[in-house]
Phi, psi and omega in degrees: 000341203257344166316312220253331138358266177308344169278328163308275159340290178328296182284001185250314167316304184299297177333305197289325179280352160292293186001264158336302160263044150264300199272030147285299174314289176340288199291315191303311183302329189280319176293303202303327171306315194274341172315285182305325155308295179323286156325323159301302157341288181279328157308348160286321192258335159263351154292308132357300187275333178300314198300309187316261229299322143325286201288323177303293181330305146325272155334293197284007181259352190283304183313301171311307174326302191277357181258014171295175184269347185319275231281002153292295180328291201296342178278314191282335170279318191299303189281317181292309182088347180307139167239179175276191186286311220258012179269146170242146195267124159212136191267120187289115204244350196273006171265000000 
């Protein structure tokens, strides 16, 4: 009697611990796919920020550029017409 106990027992734990360890795997596999979500992700969002940390970089050599005195000079000679004082102008008459 008390064998077939164990055997009772038995055939109803092995089931249950394949069970179990199916839904172990199971979450393990589930974790690792959002693992693999993540990880794509943050390799997308730190490629991102190096091109953003470009484009800043950019802007901020643009900005300095334009708040120089070259590049003032040069909007007043270009745009302007302006010379220094101590320059001689000279004009082409034959167009």
């Amino acid at each position: 009697m008390r064998r077939s106990r164990r055997k009772a027992r038995l055939y109803f734990y092995i089931p249950f611990w394949l069970l179990m360890l199916g839904m172990f795997v199971g979450l393990i596999a589930i974790q690792m796919g959002r693992y693999e979500d993540y990880r794509r992700e943050l390799n997308r969002l730190n490629a991102e920020l190096v091109q953003e940390r470009r484009i800043t970089a950019d802007l901020h050599y643009q900005r300095a550029f334009y708040e120089s005195d070259a590049y003032i000079e040069r909007l007043a000679r270009e745009r302007l017409g302006f010379v220094r004082h101590d320059e001689i102008i000279f004009l082409n008459i034959a167009e």
